[in-house]
C-alpha positions as a printed NumPy array, in Angstrom:
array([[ -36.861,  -19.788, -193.954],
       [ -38.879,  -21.69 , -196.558],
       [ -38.244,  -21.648, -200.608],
       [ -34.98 ,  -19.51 , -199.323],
       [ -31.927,  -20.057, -202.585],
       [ -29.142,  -21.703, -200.413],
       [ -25.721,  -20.741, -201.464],
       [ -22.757,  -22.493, -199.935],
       [ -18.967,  -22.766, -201.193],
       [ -18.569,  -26.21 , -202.191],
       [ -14.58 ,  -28.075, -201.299],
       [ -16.256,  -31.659, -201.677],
       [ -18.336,  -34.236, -202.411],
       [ -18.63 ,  -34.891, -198.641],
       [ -21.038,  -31.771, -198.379],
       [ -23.007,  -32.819, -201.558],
       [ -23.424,  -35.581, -199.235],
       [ -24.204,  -33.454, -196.474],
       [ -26.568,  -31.292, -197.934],
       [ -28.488,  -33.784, -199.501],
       [ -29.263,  -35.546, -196.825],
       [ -30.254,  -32.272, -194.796],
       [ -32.813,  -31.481, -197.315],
       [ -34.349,  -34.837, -196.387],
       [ -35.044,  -34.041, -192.873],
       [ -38.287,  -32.709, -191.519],
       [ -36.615,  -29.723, -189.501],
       [ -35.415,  -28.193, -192.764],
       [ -37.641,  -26.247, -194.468],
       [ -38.21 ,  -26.604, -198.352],
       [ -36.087,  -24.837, -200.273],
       [ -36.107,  -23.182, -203.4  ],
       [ -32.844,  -24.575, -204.543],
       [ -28.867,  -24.869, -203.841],
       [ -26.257,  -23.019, -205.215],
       [ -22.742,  -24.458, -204.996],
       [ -20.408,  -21.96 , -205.493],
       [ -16.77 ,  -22.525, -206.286],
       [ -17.586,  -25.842, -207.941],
       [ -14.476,  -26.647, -209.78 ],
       [ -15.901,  -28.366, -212.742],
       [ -17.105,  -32.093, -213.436],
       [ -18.033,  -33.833, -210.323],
       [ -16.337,  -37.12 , -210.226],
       [ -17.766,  -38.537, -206.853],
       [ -16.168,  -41.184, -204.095],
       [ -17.996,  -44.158, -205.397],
       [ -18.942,  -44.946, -201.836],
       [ -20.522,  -41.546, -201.482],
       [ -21.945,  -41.979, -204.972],
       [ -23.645,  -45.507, -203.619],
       [ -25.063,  -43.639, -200.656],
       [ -26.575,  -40.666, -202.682],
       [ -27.812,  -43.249, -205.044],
       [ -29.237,  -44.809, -202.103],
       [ -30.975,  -41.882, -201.362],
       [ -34.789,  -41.502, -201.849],
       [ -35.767,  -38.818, -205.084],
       [ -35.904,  -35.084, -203.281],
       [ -37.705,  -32.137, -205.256],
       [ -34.916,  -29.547, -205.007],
       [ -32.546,  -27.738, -207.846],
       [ -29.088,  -27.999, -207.222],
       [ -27.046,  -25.623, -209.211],
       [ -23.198,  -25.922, -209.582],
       [ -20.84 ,  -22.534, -210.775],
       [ -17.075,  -21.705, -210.561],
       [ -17.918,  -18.159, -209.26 ],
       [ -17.149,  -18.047, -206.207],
       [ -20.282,  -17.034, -203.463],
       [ -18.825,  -13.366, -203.257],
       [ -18.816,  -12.846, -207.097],
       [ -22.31 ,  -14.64 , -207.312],
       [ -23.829,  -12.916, -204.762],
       [ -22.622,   -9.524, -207.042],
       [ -23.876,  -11.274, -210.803],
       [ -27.186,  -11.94 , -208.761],
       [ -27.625,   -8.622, -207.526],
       [ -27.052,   -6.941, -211.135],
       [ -29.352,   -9.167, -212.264],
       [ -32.108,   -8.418, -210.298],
       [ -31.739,   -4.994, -211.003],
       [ -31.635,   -5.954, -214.832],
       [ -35.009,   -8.133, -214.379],
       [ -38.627,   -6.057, -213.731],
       [ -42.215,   -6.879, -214.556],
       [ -41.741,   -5.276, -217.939],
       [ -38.931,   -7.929, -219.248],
       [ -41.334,   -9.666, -220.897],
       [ -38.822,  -11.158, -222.92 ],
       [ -36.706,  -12.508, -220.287],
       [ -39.406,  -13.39 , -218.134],
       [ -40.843,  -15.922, -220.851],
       [ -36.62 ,  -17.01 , -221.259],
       [ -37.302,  -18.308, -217.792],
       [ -40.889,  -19.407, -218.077],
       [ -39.337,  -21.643, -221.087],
       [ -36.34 ,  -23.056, -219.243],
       [ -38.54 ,  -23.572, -215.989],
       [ -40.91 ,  -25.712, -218.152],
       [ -38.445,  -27.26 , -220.365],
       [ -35.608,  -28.39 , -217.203],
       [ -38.025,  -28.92 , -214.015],
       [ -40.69 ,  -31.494, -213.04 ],
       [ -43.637,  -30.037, -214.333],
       [ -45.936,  -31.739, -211.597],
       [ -43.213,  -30.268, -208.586],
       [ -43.346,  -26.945, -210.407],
       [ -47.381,  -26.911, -209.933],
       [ -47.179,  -27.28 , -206.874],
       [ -44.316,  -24.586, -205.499],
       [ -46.807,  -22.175, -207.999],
       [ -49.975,  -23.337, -206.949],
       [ -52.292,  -21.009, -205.423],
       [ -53.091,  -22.459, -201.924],
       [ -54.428,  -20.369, -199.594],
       [ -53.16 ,  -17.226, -201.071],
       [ -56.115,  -14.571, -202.13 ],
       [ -54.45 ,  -12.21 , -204.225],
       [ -52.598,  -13.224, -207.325],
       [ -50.113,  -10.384, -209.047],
       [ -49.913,   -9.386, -212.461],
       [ -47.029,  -11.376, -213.311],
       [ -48.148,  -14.614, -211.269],
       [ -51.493,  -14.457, -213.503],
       [ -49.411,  -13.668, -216.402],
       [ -47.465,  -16.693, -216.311],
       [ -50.46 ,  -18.895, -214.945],
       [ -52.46 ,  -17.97 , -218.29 ],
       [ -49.443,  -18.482, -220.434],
       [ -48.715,  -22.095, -218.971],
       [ -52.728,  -22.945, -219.371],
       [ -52.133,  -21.941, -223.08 ],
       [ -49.01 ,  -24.11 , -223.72 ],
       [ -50.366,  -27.109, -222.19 ],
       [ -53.912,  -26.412, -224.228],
       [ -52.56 ,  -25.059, -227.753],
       [ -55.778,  -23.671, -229.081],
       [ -56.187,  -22.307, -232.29 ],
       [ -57.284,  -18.896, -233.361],
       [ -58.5  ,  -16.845, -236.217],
       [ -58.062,  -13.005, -235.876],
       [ -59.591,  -10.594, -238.718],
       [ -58.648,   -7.899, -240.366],
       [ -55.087,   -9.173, -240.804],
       [ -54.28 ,   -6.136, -242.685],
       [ -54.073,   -4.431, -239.468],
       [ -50.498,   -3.886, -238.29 ],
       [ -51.06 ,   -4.57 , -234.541],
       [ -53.002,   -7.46 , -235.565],
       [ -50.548,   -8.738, -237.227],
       [ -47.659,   -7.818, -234.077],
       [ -49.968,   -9.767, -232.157],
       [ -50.458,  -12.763, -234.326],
       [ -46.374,  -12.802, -234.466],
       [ -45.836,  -12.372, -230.054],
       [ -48.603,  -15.036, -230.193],
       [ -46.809,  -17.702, -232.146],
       [ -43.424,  -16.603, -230.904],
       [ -44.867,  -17.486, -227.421],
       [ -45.962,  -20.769, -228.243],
       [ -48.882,  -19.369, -226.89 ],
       [ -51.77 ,  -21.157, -229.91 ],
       [ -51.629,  -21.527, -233.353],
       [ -53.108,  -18.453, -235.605],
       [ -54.836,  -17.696, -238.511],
       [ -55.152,  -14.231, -239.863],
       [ -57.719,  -12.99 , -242.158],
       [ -57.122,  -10.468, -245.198],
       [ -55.539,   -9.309, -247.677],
       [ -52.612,  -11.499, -248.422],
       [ -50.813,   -9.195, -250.036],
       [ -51.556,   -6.231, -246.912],
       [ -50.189,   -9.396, -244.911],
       [ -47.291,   -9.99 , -246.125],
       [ -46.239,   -6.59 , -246.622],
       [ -46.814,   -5.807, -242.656],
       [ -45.135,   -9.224, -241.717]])
């Protein structure tokens, strides 16, 4: 199925190989990334198999290597998911922040790019608005900055990275609420 996580237990550099080469074909849908599980630890590759993969023309795919093997990451994954909902807002910017910082933002676009989809959920629009505002830091001035949830917002804003703000009041209100 397409933008399916494929997990497979890795014993080689052959099926690096392998894999890497299947994600090239046609018949293979896109995926959303590989998982090699049981990867036991630096990969020092064949250097006839690192020639070929060198050879190899760029692919848009992440490839993730763990020791765990697929039976224990199949079990971290699952308490994970149970640990991650719409309200994580924290975590869910951790990953926003990692996505942006480690991936090709221009291949990242386009696997969240609307296309012919009509309804967008919360979160999707959520993280849309928040990427707009990264890539456009604006700056804003909110008043009465002797208000305390003015001042919570002001500090979610900048923790964000979300625009640069300037708060108007009493300094000494201010810096008593900060």
């Amino acid at each position: 199925h397409p933008n399916t996580l494929l997990i497979i237990d890795y014993s080689s550099p052959v099926e690096l190989l392998a894999i890497m080469t299947a994600i090239m074909s046609s018949t293979i849908p896109p995926l959303a990334g590989v998982v090699l599980s049981g990867f036991p630890g630096p990969l020092e590759l064949d250097p006839l198999i690192a020639s070929v993969l060198g050879s190899l023309p760029t692919i848009q795919v992440a490839i993730i290597a763990t020791a765990h093997s697929s039976f224990e990451l199949l079990g971290k994954m699952a308490k994970a998911a149970k640990k991650l909902n719409p309200s994580s807002l924290v975590k869910i910017e951790a990953a926003q922040a990692l996505a942006e910082t480690y991936m090709d933002p221009e291949w990242l676009g386009k696997v969240t790019a609307p296309g012919d989809v009509q309804a967008m959920t919360p979160k999707l629009f959520q993280y849309r608005i928040t990427s707009q505002a990264r890539a456009n830091l604006q700056h804003i001035v909110l008043p009465e900055g002797d208000d305390k949830r003015v001042v919570q917002a002001a500090a979610i804003l900048i923790r964000r990275g979300l625009c640069q703000v300037t708060l108007l009041g009493n300094i000494d209100a201010m810096i008593q609420l900060a």
